[in-house]
C-alpha positions as CSV (number, residue, x, y, z in Angstrom):
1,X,105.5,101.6,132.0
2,X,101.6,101.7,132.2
3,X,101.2,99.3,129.2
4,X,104.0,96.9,130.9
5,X,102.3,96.8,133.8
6,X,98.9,96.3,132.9
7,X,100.3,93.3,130.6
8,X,102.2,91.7,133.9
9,X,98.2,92.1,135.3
10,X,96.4,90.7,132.7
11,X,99.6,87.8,132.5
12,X,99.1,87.1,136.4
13,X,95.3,87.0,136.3
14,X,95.1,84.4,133.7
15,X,97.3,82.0,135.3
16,X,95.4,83.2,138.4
17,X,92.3,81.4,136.5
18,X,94.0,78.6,135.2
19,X,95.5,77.4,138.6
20,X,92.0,77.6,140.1
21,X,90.4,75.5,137.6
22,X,93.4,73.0,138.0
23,X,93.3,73.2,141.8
24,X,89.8,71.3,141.5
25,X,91.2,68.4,140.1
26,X,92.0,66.5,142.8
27,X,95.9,65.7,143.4
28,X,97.3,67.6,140.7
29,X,99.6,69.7,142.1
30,X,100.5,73.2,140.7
31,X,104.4,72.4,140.9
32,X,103.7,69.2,138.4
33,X,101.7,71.6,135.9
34,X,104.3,73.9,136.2
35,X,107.3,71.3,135.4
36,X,105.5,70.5,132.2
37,X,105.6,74.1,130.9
38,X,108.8,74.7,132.1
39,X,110.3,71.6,130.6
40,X,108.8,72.7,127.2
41,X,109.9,75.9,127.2
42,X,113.3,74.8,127.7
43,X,112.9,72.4,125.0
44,X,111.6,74.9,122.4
45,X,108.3,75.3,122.7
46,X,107.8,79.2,123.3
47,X,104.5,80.1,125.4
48,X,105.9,83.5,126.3
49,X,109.2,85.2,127.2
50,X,110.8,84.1,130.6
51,X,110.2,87.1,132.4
52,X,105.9,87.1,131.2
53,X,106.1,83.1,132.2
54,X,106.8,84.1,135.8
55,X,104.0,86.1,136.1
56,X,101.5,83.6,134.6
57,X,103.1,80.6,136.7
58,X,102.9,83.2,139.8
59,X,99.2,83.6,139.5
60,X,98.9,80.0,139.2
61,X,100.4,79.4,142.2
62,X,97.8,82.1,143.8
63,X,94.9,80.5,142.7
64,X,95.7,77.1,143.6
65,X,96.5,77.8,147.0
66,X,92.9,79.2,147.3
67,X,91.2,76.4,145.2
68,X,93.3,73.0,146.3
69,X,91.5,73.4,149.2
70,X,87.7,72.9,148.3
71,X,89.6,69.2,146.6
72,X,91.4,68.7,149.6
73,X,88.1,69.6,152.4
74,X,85.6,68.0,150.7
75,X,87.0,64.8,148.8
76,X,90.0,64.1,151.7
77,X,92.5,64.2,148.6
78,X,95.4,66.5,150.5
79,X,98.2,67.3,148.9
80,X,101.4,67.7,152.1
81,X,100.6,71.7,152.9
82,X,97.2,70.3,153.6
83,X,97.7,67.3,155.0
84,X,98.3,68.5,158.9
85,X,95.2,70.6,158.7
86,X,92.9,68.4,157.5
87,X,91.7,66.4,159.8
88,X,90.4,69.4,162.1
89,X,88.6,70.6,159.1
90,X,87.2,67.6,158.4
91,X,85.7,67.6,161.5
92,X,83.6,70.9,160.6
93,X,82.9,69.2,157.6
94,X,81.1,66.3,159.7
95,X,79.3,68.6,161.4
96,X,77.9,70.2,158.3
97,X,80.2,73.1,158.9
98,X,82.4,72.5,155.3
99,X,81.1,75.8,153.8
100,X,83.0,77.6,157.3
101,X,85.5,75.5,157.1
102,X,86.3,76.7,153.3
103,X,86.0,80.3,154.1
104,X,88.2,80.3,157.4
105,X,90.9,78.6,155.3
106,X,90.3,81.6,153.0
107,X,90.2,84.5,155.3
108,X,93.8,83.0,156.5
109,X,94.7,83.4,152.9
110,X,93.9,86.9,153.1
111,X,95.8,87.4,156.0
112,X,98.9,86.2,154.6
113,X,98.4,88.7,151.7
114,X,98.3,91.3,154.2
115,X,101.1,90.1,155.9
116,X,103.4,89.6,153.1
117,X,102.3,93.3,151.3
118,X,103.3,95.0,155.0
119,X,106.6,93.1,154.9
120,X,107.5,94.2,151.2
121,X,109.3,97.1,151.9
122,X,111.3,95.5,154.6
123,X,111.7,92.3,153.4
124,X,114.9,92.5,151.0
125,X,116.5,93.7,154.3
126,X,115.3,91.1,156.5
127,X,115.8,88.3,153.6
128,X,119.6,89.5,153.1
129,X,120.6,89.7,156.9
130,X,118.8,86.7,157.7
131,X,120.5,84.7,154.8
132,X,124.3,85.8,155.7
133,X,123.2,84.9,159.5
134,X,121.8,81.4,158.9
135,X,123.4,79.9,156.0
136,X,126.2,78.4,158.4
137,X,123.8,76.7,160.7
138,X,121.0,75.1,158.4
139,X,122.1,71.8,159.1
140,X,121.7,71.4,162.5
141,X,118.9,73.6,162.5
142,X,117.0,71.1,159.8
143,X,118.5,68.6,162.3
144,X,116.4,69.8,164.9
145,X,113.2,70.3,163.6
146,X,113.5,66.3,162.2
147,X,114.3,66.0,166.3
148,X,111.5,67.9,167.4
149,X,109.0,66.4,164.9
150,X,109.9,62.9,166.5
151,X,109.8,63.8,169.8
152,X,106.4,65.5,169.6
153,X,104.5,63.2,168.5
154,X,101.9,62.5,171.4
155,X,100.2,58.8,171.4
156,X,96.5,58.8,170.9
157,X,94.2,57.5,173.8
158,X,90.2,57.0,174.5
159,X,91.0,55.9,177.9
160,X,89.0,53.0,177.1
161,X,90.2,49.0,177.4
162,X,93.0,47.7,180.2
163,X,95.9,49.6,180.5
164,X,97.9,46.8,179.0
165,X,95.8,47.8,175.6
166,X,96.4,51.8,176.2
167,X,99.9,51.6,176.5
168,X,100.1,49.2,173.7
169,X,98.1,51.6,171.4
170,X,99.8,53.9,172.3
171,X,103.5,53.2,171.5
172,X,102.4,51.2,168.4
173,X,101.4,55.0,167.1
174,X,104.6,56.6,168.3
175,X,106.9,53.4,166.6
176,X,104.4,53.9,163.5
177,X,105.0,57.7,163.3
178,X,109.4,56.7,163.6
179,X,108.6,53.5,160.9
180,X,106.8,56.0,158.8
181,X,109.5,58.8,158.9
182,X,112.3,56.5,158.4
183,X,110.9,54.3,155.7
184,X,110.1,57.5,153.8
185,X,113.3,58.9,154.4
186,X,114.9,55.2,152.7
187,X,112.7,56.1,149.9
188,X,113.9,59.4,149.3
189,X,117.6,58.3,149.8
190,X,116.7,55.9,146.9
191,X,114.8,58.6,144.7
192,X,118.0,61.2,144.9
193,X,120.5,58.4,144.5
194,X,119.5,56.0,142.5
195,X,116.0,56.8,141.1
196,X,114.1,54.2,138.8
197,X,112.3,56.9,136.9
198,X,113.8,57.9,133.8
199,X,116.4,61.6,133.7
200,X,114.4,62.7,130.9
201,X,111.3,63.3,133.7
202,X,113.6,63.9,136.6
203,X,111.9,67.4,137.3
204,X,108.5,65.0,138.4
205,X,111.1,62.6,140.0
206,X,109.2,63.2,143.7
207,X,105.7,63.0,142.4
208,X,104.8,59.5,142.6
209,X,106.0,60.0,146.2
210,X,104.3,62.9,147.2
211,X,100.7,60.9,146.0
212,X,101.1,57.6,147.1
213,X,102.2,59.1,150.7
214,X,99.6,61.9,150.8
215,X,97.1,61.1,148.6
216,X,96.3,57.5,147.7
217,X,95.9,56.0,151.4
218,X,93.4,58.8,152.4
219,X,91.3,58.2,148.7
220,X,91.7,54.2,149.5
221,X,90.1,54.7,152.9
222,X,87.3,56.7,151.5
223,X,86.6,54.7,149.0
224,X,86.4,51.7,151.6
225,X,84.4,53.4,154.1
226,X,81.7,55.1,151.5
227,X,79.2,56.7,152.9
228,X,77.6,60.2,152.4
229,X,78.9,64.1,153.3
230,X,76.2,65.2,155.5
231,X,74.8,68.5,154.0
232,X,76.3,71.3,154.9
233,X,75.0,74.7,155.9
234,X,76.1,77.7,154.2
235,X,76.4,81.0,156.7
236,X,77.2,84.0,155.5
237,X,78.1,84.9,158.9
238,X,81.5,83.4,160.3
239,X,81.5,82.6,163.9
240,X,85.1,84.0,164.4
241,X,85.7,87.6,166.2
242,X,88.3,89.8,164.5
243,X,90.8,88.7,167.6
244,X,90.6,85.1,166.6
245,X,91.4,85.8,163.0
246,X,94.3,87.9,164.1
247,X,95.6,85.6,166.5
248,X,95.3,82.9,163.6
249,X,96.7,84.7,161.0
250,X,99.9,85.8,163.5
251,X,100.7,81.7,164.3
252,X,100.7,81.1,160.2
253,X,102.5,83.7,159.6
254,X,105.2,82.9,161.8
255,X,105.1,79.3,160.4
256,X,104.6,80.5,156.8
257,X,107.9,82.8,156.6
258,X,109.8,80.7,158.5
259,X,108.8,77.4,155.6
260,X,109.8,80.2,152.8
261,X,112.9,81.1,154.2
262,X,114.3,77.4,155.5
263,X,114.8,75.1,153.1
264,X,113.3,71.5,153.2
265,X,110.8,73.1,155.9
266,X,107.0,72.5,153.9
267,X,104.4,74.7,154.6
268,X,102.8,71.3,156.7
269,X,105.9,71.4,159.2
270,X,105.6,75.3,159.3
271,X,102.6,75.3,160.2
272,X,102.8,72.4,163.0
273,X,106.0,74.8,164.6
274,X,103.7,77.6,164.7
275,X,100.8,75.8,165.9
276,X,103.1,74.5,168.7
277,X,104.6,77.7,169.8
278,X,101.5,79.5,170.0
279,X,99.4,76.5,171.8
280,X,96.4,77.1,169.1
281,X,93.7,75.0,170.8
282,X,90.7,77.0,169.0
283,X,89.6,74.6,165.5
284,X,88.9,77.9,164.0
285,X,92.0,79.9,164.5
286,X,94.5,76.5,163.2
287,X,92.2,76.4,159.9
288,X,93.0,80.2,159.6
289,X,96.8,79.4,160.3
290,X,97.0,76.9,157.8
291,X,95.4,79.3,155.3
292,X,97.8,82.2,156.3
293,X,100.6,79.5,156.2
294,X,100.4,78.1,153.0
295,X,100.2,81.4,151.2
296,X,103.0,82.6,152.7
297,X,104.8,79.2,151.9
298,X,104.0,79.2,148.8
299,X,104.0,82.8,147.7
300,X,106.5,84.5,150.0
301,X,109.0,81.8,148.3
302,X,108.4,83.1,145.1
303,X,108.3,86.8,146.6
304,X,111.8,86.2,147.8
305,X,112.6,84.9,144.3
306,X,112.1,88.2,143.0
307,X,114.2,90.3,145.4
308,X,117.3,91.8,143.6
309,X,120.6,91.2,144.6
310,X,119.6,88.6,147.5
311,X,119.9,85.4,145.3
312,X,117.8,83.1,147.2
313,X,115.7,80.6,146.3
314,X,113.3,78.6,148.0
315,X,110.6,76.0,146.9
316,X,110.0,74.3,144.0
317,X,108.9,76.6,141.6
318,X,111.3,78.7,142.6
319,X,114.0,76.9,141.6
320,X,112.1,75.7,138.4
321,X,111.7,79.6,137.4
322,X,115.5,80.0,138.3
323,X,116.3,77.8,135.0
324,X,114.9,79.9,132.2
325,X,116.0,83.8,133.9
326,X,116.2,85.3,136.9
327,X,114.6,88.9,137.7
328,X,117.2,91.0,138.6
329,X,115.0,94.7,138.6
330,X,113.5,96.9,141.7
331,X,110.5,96.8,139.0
332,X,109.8,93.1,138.7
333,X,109.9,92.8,142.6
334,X,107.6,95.6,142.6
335,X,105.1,94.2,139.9
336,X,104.8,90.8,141.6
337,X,104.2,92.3,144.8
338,X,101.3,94.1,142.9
339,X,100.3,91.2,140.7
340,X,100.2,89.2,144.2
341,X,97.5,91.2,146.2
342,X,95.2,92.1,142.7
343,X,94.8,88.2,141.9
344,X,94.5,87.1,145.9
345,X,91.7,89.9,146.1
346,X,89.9,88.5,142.4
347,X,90.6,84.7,143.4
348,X,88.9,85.5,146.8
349,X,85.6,86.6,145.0
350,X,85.8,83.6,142.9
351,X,86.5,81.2,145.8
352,X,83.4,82.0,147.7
353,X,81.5,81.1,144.9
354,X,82.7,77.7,144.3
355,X,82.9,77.3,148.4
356,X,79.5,77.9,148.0
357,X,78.5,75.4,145.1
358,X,80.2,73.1,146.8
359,X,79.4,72.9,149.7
360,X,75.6,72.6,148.4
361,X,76.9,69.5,145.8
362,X,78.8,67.5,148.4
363,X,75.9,65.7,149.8
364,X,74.5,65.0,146.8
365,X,77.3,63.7,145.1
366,X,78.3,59.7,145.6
367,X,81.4,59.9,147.4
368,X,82.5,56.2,146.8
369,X,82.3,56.9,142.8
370,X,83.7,59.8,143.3
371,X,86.8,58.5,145.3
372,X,86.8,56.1,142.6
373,X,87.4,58.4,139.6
374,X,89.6,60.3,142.2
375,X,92.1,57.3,141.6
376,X,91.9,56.8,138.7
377,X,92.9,60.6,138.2
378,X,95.8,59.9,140.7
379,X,96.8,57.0,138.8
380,X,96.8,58.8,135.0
381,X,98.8,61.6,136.2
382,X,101.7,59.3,137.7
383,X,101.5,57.2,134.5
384,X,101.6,60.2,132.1
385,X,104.1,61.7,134.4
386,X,106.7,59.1,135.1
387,X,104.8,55.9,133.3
388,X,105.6,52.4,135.1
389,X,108.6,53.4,137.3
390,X,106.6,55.6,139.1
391,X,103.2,53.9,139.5
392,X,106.2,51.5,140.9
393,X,107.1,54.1,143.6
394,X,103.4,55.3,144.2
395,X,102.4,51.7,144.9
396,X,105.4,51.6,147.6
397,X,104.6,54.9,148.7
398,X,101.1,53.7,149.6
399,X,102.0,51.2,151.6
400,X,104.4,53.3,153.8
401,X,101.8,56.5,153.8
402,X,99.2,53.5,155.2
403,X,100.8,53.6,158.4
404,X,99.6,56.9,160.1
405,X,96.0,56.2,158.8
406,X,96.1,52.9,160.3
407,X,97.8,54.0,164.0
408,X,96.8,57.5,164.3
409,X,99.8,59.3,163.8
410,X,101.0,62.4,161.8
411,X,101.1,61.9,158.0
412,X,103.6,64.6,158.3
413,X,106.4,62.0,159.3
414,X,106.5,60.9,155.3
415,X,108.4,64.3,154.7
416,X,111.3,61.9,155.7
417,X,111.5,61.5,151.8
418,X,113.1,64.9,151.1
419,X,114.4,65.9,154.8
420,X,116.2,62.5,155.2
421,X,118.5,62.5,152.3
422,X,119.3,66.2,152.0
423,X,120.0,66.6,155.5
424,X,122.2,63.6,154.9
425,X,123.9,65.6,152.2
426,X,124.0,68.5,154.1
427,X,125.6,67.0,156.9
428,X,128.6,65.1,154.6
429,X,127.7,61.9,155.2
430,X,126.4,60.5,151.6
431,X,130.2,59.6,150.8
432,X,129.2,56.9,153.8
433,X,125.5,56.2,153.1
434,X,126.2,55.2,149.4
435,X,129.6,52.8,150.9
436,X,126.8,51.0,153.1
437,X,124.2,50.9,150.5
């Protein structure tokens, strides 16, 4: 028992340092590096036995959560979790607050580990109860968040010019944010139906997607704009009271769980919800959230994955792990639960380090080669990935993830690639859709 366990450790904590160092290069998502392993394993090529590849692919997971976000801070190259919380910690960054920024973001991570090891006991329960109660209903209930997401989008305004030019600015960002989400969601009808990337790299079939609509636009307009990160003071003292962090780390975690559990709900559109139904008006406590919500996101998901008997899975990796074996053991659950809060704490001490180096490098490094490189990076992985079919779908995928830089509105509307069609399919309708198309 001892020996197993110390292996599952020792397992978790390397992928714990590989998913760090991966996390830093900028758009490569965890979920891509984990489709390549998983697709040679199932082709033959044995890193480890099933059950030891979950563990190292869990502690992946772990440290990129941590790590994307020095790439996604400090270069603007969010992948979607990040993408709604961005721009306020951007605004930090501006004000030479990045290193702050960095470690709010990870004290919300840190939160969610809390969160998640009070809720272990308790959560098979919950998970089971929940899942009987809800299946019936997820379609109208994705239905309404797509509603709500639409509705809530609130126009941007100055107050300065006529109010001829206000009320045109304004409803050209709420027709962008609608253009945006149903353009995407053509796209993603397109990707499920009738993709042009080939079946052999169907597992990386929304990739292309996810960077030209998340990534790309923001590196474009960097790369345009230039300039230089102001330098950044590094304070060893947080400005945040121990109320603040618990308020943040409460709205996460209700948007956090509630992405794990709901399929098609992101950690981005969690994390909004939560934001929403707590009225978060404090920068500091929605850069906690975030943290607290993508770890719960990402990690409860595989969390619940483990659970015995329940059956459920949620996320991408989760349903990646789902194809080589399945833990079915008390004792799995129980390691990864274990393996979970022993790599958080270790990634955490490694984190602040490289929040601190980075913050110190930022000013000094040329952002406008860097953005540069950054795309070129962006570019390699699509081609390696999916080769010309998919630089075809990044390039359209630019275009349409454009459209919220340009007017203002949320880059969270190009989750119409994946809540569009599925919802469609959900709802019985594709029999129709594919007629008209």
């Amino acid at each position: 028992m001892m020996d197993q366990a110390f292996l599952i450790l020792g397992l978790t904590l390397l992928g714990t340092v590989v998913g760090s160092a991966l996390a830093l290069i900028p758009a490569l998502h965890v979920y891509n590096v984990a489709g390549f392993v998983i697709a040679a394993q199932a082709s033959g090529v044995t890193f480890a036995e099933p059950q030891q590849l979950h563990f190292v692919l869990l502690g992946m997971v772990v440290g990129y959560v941590f790590f994307s976000t020095l790439p996604g801070l400090f270069l603007a190259v969010p992948d979607e979790s990040l993408a709604f919380s961005v721009l306020p910690a951007q605004q930090m960054i501006r004000r030479g607050e990045g290193y702050t920024a960095a470690m709010l973001t990870a004290i919300g991570v840190l939160g969610g580990v809390l969160v998640l090891l009070l809720l272990a006991p308790i959560l098979p329960v919950i998970v089971r109860r929940l899942h009987v109660l809800v299946a019936p209903h997820l379609h109208w209930i994705i239905a309404l968040i797509v509603v709500y997401m639409l509705m809530s989008e609130w126009p941007f305004s100055n107050g300065a010019g006529s109010n001829w030019d206000r009320m045109r600015k304004a409803w050209g960002q709420l027709l962008a944010g609608a253009l945006t989400f149903s353009l995407s969601g053509i796209v993603g009808i397109i990707l499920m139906y009738r993709s042009p990337i080939d079946l052999t790299v169907a597992y990386q079939n929304l990739l292309p997607a996810f960077v030209g609509f998340f990534a790309v636009p923001a590196v474009i307009q960097a790369f345009v704009i230039g300039g230089v990160a102001p330098k950044q003071a590094v304070r060893r003292q947080l400005d945040v009271t121990p109320q603040l962090a618990a308020q943040g780390v409460f709205a996460g975690a209700l948007g956090g769980l509630f992405a794990a559990f709901f399929p098609l709900v992101t950690a981005g559109i969690g994390g909004f919800l939560a934001g929403h139904a707590t009225a978060q008006r404090d920068a500091r406590v929605f850069v906690i959230s975030q943290g607290t919500s993508r770890f719960l996101y990402y990690v409860g998901a595989i969390a619940m994955f483990f659970l015995p008997g329940v059956g459920l899975t949620r996320g991408g990796l989760a349903a990646m792990l789902a194809t080589l074996d399945r833990p079915g053991t008390w004792q799995s659950y129980w390691f990864a639960i274990g393996a979970i809060a022993i790599s958080a704490a270790f990634t955490f001490l490694l984190f602040e380090r490289a929040a601190w180096l980075t913050a110190l490098l930022a000013p000094r490094l040329p952002q406008r080669i860097l953005n540069g490189l950054t795309l070129v990076v962006l570019l390699g992985v699509v081609f390696i990935s999916t080769r010309w079919a998919g630089l075809t779908v990044m390039a359209v995928c630019t275009c349409i993830g454009s459209l919220p830089l340009l007017w203002k509105t949320r880059r969270m509307h190009c989750l119409g690639v994946i809540l569009i069609p599925v919802l469609i399919n959900m709802l019985g309708w594709d029999n129709w859709l594919l007629q008209l198309f």
